[in-house]
C-alpha positions in Angstrom: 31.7 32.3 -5.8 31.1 35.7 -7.5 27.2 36.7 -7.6 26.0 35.9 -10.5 28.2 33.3 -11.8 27.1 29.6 -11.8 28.2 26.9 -10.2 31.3 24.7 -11.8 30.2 21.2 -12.5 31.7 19.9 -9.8 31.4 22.1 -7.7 29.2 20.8 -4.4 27.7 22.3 -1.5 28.1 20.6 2.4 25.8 23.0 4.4 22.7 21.6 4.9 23.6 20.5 8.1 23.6 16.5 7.7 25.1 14.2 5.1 21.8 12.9 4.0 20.7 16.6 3.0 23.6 17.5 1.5 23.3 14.6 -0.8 19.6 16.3 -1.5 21.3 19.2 -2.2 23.4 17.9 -5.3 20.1 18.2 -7.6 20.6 22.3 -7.5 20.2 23.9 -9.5 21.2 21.2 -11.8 22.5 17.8 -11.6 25.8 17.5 -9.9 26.1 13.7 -9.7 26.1 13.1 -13.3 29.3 11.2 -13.9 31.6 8.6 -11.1 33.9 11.9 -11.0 31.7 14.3 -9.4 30.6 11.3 -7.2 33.8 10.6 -6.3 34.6 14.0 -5.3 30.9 13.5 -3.3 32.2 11.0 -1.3 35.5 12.7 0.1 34.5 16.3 0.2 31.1 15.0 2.8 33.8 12.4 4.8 31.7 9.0 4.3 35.7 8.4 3.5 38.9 9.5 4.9 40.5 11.9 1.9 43.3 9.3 0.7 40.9 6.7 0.1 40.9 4.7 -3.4 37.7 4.8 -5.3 38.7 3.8 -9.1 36.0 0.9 -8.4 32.9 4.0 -8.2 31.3 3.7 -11.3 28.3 4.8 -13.3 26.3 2.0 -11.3 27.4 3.5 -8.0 25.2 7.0 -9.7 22.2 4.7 -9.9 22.5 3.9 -5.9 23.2 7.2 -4.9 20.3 8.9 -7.1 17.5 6.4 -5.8 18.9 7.1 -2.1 18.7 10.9 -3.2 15.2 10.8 -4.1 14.0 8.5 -1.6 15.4 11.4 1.0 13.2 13.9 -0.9 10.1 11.9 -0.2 11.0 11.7 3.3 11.6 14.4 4.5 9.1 16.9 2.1 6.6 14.3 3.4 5.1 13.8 -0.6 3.4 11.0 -0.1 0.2 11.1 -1.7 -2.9 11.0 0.6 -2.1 7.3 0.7 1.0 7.8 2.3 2.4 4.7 -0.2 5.5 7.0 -1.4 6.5 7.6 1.8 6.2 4.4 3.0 8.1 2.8 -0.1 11.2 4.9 0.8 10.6 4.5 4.1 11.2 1.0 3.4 13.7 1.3 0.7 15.7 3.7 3.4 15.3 1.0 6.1 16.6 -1.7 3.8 20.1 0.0 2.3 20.6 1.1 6.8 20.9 -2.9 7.3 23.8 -3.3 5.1 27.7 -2.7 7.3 29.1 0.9 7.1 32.5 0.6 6.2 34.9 -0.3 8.8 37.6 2.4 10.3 40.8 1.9 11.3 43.4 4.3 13.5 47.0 3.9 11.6 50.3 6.1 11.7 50.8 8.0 9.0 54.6 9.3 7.5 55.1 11.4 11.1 53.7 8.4 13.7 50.2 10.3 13.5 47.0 8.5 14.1 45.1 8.5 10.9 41.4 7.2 9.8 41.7 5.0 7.5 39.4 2.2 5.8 40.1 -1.3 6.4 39.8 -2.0 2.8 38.2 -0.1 -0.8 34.3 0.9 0.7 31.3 -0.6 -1.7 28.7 1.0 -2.8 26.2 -0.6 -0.4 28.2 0.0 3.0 28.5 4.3 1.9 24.7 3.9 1.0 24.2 2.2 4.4 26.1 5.0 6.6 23.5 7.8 4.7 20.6 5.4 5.1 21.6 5.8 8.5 22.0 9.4 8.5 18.4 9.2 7.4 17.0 6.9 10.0 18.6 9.4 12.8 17.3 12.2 11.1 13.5 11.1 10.6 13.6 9.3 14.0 14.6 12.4 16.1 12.1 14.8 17.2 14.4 17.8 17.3 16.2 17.4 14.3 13.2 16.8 12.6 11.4 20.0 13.8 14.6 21.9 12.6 14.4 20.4 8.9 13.6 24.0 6.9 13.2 24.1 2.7 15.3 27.5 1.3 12.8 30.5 1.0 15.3 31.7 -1.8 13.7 31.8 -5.4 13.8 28.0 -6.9 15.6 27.1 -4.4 14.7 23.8 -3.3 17.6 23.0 -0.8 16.5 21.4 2.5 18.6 22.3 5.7 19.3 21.5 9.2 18.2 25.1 10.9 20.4 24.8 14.1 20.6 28.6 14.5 20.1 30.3 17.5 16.2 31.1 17.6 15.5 28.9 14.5 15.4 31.6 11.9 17.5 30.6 9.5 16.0 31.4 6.0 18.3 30.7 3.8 20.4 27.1 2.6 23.0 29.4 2.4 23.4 33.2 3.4 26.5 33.3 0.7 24.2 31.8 -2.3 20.4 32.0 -1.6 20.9 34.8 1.2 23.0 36.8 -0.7 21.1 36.8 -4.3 17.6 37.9 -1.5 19.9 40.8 -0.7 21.0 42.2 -4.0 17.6 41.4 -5.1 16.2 43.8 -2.5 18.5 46.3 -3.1 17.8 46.7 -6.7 14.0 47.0 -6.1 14.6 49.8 -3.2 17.0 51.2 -6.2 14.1 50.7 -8.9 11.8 52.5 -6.6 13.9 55.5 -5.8 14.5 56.3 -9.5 10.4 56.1 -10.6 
């Protein structure tokens, strides 16, 4: 992506480091999941489903799901709960609740050349792909070093939450290509500003 352009509709971002974040990230920096299309492409491009799998079924009350999941994982793990923690718990709870339901069942099969393949054992519902990033959630919040790793972008309105795994934990940036990169040009054209006042 060129520096300064935006983003295509559909265009998504996988680099916050676990599915449930990248969901997170498909708010910035404006709705992405605003249509089944860009949900279906969701699904594939962040492999909840191997990349030949049917999803005509996804529809616009598949958006409804995913959106509440989205912003139950923004409670989570920005911790906005009020000083009554109620939020948190609610989504918490909500989280809990969609983890409980069966993840959708793989299969190894040969494709055309006799190669194992993933494959589903039937079209996924809505409430077993909710279930495997309920999950994602549930292993997120419940381990101590993943948890202590979870950063929010220090680029400008940025409000993309990673997975820091770098090596001395600092990472500052969702990504150095998008965020990183618009924090160097920025700095270069205030060294620039300064050297011509």
């Amino acid at each position: 992506m060129a520096l300064g352009s935006t983003m295509a509709p559909y265009e998504l971002r996988f680099d916050a480091g676990r599915i449930c974040l990248d969901l997170l990230a498909t708010t910035h920096p404006e709705e992405r999941l605003d249509a089944p299309e860009p949900l279906r492409a969701w699904i594939v491009r962040s492999g909840l489903v191997p990349a030949a799998t049917p999803l005509a079924h996804v529809d616009s009350g598949w958006l409804v799901g995913f959106r509440e999941l989205r912003g139950q994982i923004g409670q989570l793990v920005r911790r906005s709960s009020g000083s009554d923690g109620r939020p948190y718990d609610l989504a918490l709870a909500r989280v809990n609740d969609l983890a409980r339901a069966a993840p959708p069942a793989p299969r190894a099969v040969r494709d055309e050349d006799g190669v194992l393949v993933r494959q589903l054992d039937g079209a996924p519902g809505c409430d077993a792909l909710l279930a495997v990033i309920a999950r994602d959630v549930v292993e997120l919040l419940t381990d101590p070093v993943a948890r202590a790793s979870l950063r929010e972008c220090e680029g400008d309105n940025c409000p993309i939450v990673y997975l820091d795994t770098s090596r001395g934990r600092r990472r500052r940036w969702c990504s150095s290509e998008v965020c990183g990169n618009r924090e160097r040009v920025a700095r270069h054209r205030r060294r620039a500003a300064l050297a011509r006042a």
